[in-house]
N, C-alpha and C positions, 0 to 999 in steps of 0.2 A: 085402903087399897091392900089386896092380897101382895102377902109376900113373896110367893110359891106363884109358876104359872105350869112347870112342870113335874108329876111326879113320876119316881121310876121307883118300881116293885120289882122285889127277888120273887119268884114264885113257888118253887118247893118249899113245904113248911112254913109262907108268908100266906100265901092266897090256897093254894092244891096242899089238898091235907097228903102230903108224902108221907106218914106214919102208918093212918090209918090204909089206905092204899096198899103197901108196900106190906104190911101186915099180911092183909087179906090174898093178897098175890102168894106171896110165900107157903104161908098156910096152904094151901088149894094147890102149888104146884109138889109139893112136899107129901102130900096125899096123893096126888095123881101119880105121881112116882113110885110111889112108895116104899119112900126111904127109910122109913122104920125097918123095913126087912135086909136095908144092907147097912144098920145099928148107925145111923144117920138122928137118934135119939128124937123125940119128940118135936112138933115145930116151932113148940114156943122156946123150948132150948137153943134149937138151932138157928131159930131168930135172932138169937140173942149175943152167938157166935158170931154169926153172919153179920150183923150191924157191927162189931169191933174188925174184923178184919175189911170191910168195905169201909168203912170211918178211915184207917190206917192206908186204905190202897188211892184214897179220895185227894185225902192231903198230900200224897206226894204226886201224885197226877197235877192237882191245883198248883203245884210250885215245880211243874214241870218236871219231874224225876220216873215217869214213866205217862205211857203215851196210853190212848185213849182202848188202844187194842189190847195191849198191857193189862189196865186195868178188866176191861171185857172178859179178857182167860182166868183173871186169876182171883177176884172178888169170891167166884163161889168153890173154884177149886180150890182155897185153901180154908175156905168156912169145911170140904168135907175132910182136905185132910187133919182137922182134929179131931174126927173122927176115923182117921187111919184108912179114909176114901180115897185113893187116888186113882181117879177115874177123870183124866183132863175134858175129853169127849162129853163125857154127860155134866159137867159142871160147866161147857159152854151150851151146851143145849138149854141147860137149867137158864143161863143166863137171859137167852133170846128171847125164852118165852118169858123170862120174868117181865123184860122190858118191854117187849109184847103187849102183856096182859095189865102190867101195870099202868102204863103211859096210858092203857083206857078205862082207868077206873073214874066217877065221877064226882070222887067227894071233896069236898073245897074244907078251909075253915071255916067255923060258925060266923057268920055275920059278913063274907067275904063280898057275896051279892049287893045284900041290903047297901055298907059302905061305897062299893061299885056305882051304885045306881046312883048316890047320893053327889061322888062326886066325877063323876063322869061329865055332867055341863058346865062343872066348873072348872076344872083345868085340863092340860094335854096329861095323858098318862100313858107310860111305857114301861118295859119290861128288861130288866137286863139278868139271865140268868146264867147260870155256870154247868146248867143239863147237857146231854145229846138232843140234838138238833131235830133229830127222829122222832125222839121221843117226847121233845116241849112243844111242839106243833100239835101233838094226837092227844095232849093232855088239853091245849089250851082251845080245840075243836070241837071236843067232845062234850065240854063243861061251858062252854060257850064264853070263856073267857077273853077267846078273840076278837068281839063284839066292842072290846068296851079299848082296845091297847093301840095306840098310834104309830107306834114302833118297839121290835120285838127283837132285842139283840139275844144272840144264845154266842155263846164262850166259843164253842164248837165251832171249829173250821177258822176262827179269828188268828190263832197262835198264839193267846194270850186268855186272862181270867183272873177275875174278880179276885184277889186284891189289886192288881194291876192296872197302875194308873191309866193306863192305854183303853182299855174298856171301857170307862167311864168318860173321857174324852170322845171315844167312837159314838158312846151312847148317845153324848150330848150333840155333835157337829150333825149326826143324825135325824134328830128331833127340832133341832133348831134353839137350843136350849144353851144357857152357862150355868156357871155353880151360884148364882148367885139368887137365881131366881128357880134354884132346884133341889129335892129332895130326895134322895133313899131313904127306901123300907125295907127291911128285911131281916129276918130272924139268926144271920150267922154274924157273930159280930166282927170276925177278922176277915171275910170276903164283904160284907156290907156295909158293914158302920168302920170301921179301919179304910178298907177301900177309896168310900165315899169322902172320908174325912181328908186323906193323903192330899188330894185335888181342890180343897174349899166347899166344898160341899155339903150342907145340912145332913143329918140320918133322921131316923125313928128307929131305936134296936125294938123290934117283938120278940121280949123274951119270954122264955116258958117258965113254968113255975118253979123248974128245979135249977136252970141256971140263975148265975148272982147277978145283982145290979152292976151295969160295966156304965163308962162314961160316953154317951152318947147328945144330941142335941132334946134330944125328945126319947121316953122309953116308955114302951105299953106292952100290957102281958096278954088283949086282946083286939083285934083290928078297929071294933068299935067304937074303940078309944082316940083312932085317928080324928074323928066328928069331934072332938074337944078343940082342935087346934088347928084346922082344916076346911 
């Protein structure tokens, strides 16, 4: 007898490739601007900005120390003023279109389908993520992810997020699920596998190559690997 009937998936950088996506947005709206001419430096540089000061704006959003609008103003206004940009106006423009263009790009990770299809007859599967609400809808429409998710909790509008035991209760009263007979997956290990664990709950951490081995119930470096244990 299976011991799992439901699984719940984080989705950025679990199933929607968020790197590769987020890249290619960046790149493309950084040319369309063209911010090289107001010393906005190259876009793999300013990528590289940008992901530490949206990392730093992320975490204190997730543990509540600013608010969703907060976060929206000031991700890209402060990735420009390290480069001595302070232009709030066009760093919230920047923003809109990023999340815009981003939320419809269509690339998953390797093998997200194939595992999808695999176990789609066999258990309920659901989605609990810590995105905008706007924006995990138009990703998971586009990529046809909505196809296969029985229930699709997003953070957004709840008042609470993923480490927060509350979330995962939601997820579950929703779905029809308890911890006992349920799993998280997902690639962050303090909102997914910490989260998950806080409640009784099974995980799977998807870690990437450059983070370390954390202690989770099950850890795989690619999704495929789920069909091992599953």
């Amino acid at each position: 007898m299976k011991k799992y009937k439901h699984l719940f998936f984080d989705l950025d950088r679990t199933l929607w490739d968020f790197e590769r996506n987020s890249t290619e947005t960046i790149t493309d709206l950084h040319a369309s601007l063209d911010l090289e001419k107001r010393n906005v430096a190259h876009a793999e540089e300013f990528l590289e900005v940008y992901k530490v000061k949206n990392q730093e704006l992320w975490t204190q959003y997730r543990h509540g120390k600013i608010t969703k609008d907060e976060l929206r103003q000031e991700r890209f206004h402060q990735a420009f003023l390290h480069y001595e940009l302070n232009d709030p106006e066009l760093a919230l423009h920047f923003n809109d279109k990023y999340v815009e263009m981003c939320s419809s790009k269509p690339h998953l990770l390797p093998g997200t389908m194939d595992v999808l299809n695999y176990l789609d007859d066999k258990y309920f599967l659901h989605i609990i993520t810590n995105g905008f609400i706007e924006a995990q809808a138009v990703k998971m429409k586009n990529t046809g992810l909505q196809n296969y998710f029985k229930e699709v909790i997003v953070s957004d509008g709840l008042g609470y997020r993923k480490p927060d035991k509350r979330i995962f209760h939601y997820a579950m009263k929703l779905a029809g699920a308890n911890q006992k007979d349920s799993i998280m997956i997902g690639d962050d290990y303090e909102a997914d596998i910490v989260g998950a664990r806080k409640i009784g709950m099974d995980q799977v951490y998807l870690r990437s190559e450059t983070h370390p081995s954390k202690e989770a119930t099950y850890e795989i470096s690619e999704l495929k690997q789920l069909l091992e244990f599953l």
